[in-house]
N, CA, C and O atoms as a Tinker XYZ file with bonds, in Angstrom:
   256  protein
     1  N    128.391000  237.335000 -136.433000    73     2
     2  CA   128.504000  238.598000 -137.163000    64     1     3
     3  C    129.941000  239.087000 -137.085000    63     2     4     5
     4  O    130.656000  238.853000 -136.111000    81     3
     5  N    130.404000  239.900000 -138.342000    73     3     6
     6  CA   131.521000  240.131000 -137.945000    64     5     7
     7  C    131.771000  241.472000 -137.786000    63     6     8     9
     8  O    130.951000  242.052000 -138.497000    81     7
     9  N    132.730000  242.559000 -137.023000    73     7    10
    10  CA   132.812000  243.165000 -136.465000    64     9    11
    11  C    134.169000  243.920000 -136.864000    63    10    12    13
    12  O    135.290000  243.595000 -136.472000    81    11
    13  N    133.799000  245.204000 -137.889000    73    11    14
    14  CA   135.006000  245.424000 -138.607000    64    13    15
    15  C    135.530000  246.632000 -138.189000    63    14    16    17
    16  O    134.721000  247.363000 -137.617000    81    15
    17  N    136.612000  247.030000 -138.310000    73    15    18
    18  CA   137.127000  248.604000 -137.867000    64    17    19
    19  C    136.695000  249.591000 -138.671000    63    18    20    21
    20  O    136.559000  249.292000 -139.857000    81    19
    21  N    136.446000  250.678000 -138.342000    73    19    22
    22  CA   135.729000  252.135000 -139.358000    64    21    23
    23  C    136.508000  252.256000 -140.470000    63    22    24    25
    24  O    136.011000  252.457000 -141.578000    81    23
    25  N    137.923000  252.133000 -140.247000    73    23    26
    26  CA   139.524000  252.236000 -141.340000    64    25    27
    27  C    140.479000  251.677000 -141.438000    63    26    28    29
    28  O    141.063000  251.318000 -140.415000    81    27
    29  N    140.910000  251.440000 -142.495000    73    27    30
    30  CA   142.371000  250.601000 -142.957000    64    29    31
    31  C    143.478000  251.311000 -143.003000    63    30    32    33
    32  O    143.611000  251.782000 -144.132000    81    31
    33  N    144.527000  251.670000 -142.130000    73    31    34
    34  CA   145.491000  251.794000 -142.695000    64    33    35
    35  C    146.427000  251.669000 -143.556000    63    34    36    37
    36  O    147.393000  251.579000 -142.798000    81    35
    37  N    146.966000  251.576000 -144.906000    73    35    38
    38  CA   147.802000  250.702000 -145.838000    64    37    39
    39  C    148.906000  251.781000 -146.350000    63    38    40    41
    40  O    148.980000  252.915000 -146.822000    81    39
    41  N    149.719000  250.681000 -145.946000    73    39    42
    42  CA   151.447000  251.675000 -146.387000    64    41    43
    43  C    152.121000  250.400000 -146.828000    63    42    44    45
    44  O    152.228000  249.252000 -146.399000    81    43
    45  N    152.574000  251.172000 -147.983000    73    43    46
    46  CA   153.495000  250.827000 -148.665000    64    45    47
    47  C    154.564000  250.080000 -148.228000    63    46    48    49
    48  O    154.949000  250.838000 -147.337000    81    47
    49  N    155.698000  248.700000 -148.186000    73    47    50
    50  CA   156.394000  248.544000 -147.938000    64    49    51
    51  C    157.414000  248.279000 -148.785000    63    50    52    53
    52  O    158.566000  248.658000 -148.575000    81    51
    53  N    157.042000  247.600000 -149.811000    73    51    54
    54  CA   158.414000  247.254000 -151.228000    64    53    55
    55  C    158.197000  247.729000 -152.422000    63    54    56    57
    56  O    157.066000  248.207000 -152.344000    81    55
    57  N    158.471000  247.841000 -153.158000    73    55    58
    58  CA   158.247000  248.625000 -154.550000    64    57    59
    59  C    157.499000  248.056000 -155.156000    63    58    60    61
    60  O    156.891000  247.152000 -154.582000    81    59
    61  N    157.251000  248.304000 -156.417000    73    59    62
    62  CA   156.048000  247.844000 -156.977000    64    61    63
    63  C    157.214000  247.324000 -158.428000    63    62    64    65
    64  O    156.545000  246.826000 -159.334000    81    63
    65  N    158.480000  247.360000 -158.689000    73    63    66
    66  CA   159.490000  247.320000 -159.776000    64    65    67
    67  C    159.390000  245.293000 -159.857000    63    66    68    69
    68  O    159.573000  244.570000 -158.878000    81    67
    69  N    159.096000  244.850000 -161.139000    73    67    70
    70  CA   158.999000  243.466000 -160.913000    64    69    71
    71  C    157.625000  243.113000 -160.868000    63    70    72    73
    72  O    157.380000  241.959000 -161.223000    81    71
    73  N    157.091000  243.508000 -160.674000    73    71    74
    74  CA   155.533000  242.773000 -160.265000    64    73    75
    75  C    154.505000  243.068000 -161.473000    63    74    76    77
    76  O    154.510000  244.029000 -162.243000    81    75
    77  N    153.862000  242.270000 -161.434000    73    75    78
    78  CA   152.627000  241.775000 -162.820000    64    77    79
    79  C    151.945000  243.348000 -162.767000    63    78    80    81
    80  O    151.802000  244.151000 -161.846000    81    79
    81  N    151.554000  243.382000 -164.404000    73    79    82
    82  CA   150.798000  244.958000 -164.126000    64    81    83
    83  C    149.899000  244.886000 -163.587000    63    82    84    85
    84  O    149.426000  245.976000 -163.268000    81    83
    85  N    148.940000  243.361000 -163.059000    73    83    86
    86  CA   147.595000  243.675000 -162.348000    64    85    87
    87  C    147.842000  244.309000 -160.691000    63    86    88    89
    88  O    147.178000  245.111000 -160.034000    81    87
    89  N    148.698000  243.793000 -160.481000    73    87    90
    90  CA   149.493000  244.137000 -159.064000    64    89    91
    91  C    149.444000  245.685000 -159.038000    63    90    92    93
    92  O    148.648000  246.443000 -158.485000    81    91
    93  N    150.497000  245.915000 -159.776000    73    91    94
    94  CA   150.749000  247.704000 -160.095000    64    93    95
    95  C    149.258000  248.454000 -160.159000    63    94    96    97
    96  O    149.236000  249.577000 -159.655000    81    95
    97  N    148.486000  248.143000 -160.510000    73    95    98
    98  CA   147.265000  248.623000 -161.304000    64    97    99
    99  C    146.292000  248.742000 -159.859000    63    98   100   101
   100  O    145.571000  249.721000 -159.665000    81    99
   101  N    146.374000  247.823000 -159.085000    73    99   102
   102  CA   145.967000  247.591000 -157.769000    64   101   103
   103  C    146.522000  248.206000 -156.738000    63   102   104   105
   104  O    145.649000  248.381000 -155.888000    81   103
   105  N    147.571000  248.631000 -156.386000    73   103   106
   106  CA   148.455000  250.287000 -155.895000    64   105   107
   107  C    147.983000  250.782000 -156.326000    63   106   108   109
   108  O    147.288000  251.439000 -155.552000    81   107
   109  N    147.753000  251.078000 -157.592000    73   107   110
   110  CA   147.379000  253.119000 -157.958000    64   109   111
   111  C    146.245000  252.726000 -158.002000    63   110   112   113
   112  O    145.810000  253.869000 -158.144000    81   111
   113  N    145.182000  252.011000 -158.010000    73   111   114
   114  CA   143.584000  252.646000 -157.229000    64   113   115
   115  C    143.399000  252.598000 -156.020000    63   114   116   117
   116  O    142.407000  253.201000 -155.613000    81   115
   117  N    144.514000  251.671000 -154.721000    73   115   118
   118  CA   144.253000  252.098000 -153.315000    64   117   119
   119  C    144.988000  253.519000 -153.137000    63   118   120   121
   120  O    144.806000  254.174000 -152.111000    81   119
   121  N    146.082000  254.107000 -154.487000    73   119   122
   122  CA   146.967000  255.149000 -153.926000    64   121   123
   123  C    148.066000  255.111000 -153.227000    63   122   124   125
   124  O    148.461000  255.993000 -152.463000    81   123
   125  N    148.647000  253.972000 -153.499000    73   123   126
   126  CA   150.045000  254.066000 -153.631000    64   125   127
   127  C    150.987000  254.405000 -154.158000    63   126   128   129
   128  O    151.260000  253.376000 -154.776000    81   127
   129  N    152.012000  255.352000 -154.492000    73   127   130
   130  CA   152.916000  255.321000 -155.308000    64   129   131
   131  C    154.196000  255.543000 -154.807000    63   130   132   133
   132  O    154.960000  255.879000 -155.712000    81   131
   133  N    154.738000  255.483000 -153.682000    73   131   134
   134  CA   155.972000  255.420000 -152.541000    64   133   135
   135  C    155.998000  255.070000 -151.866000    63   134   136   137
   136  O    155.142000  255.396000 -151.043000    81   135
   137  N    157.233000  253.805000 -151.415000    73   135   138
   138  CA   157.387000  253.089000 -150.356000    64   137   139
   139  C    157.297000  254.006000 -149.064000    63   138   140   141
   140  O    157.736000  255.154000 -148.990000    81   139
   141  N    156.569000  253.208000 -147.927000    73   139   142
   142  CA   156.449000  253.928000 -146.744000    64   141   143
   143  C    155.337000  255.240000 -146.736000    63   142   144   145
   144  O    155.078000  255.947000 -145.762000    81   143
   145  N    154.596000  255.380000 -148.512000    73   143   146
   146  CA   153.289000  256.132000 -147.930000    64   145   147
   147  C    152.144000  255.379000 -147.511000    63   146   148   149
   148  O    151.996000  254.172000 -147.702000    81   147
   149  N    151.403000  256.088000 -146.977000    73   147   150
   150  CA   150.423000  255.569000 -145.855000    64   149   151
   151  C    149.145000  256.169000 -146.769000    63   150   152   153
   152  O    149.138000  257.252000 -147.355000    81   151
   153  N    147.906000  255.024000 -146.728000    73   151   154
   154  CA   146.588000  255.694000 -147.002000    64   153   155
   155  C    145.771000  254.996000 -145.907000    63   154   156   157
   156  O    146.006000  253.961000 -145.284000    81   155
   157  N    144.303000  256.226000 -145.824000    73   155   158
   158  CA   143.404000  255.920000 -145.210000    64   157   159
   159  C    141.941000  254.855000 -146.207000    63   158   160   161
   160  O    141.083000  255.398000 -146.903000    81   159
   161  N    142.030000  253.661000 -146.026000    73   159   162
   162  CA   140.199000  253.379000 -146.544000    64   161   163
   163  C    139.518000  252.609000 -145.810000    63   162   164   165
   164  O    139.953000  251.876000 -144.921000    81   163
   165  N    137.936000  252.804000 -146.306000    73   163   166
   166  CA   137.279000  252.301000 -145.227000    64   165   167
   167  C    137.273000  250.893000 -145.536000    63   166   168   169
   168  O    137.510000  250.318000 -146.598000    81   167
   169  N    136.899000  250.373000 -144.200000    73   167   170
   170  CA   137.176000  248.710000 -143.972000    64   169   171
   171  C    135.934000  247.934000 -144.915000    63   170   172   173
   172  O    134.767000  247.807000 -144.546000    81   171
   173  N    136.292000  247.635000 -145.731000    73   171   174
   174  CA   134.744000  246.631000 -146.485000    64   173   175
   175  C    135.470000  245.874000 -147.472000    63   174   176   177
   176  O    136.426000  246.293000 -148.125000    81   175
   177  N    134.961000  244.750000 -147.536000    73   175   178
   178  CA   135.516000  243.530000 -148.136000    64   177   179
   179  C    135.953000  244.028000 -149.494000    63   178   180   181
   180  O    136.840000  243.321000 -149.972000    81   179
   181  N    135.517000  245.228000 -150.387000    73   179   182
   182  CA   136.150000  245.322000 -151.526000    64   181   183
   183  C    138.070000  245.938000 -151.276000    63   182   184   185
   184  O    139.074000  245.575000 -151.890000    81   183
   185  N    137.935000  246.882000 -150.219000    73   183   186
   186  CA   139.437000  246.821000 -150.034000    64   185   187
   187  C    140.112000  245.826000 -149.312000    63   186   188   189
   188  O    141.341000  245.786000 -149.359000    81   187
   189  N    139.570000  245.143000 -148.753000    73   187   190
   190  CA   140.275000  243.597000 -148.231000    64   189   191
   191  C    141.067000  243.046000 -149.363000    63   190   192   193
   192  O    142.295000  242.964000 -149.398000    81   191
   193  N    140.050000  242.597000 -150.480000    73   191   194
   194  CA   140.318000  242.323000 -151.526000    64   193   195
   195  C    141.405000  242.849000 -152.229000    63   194   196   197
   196  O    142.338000  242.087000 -152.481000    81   195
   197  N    141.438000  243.658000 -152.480000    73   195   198
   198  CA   142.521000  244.717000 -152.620000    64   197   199
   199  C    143.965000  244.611000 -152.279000    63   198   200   201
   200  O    144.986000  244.391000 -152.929000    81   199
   201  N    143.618000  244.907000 -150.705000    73   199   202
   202  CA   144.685000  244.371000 -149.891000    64   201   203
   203  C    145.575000  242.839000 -149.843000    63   202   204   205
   204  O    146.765000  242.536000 -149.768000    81   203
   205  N    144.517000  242.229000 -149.916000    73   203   206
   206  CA   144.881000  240.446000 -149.927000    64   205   207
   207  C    145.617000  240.570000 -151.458000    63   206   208   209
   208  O    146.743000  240.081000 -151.552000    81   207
   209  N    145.192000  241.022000 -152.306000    73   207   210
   210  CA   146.053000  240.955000 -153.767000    64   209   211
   211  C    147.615000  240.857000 -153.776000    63   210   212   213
   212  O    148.469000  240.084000 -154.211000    81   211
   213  N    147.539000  242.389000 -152.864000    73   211   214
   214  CA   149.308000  243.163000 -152.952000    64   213   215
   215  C    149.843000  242.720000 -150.954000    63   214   216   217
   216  O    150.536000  243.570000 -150.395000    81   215
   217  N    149.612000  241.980000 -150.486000    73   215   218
   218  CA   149.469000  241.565000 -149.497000    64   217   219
   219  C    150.981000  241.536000 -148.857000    63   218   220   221
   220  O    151.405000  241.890000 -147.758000    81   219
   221  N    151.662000  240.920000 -150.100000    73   219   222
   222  CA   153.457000  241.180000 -149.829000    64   221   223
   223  C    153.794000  242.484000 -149.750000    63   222   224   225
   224  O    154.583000  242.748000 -148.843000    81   223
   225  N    153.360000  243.557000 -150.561000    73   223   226
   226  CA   154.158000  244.498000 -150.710000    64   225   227
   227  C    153.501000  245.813000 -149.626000    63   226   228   229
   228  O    153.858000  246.989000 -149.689000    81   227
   229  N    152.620000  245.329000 -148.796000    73   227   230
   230  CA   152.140000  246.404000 -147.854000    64   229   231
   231  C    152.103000  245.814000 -146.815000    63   230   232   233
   232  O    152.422000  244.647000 -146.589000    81   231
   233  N    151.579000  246.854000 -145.897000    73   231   234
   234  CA   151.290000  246.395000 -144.333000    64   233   235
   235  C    149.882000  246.916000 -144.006000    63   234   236   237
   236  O    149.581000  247.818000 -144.788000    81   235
   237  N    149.029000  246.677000 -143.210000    73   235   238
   238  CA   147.550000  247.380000 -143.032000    64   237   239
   239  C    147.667000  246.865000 -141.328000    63   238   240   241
   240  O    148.172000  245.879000 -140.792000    81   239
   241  N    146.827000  248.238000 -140.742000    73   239   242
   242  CA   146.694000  248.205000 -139.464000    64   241   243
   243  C    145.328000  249.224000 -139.386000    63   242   244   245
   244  O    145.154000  250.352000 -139.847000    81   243
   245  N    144.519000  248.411000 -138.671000    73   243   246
   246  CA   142.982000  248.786000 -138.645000    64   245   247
   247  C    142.969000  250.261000 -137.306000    63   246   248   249
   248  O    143.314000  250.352000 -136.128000    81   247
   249  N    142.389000  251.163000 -138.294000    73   247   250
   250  CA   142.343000  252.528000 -137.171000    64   249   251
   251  C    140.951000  252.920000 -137.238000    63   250   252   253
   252  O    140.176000  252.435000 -138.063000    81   251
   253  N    140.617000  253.809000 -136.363000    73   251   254
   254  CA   139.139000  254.722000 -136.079000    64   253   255
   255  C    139.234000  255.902000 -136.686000    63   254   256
   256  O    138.305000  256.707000 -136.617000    81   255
């Protein structure tokens, strides 16, 4: 079984300038729109997904 954290941390690290619009399009529904902002979502394979997409341009660190 696997054993997931309550929340995702995800912040922003490189711009989004250059990158395919599916990319872009995938920031603004986790809520990104500035390097170095930070969002809260909950941990479930649809924001994994998410995450794994834009995977270069963020960082994620699992919180409570």
């Amino acid at each position: 079984e696997c054993i997931m954290a309550k929340n995702l941390k995800i912040t922003q690290e490189k711009s989004v300038i250059g990158t395919p619009q599916t990319q872009r399009a995938t920031m603004a529904s986790l809520g990104l729109k500035k390097i170095r902002q930070s969002v809260i979502h909950p941990d479930n394979p649809a924001v994994r997904g998410q995450v794994h997409k834009v995977r270069h341009l963020v960082s994620v660190e699992e919180v409570d």
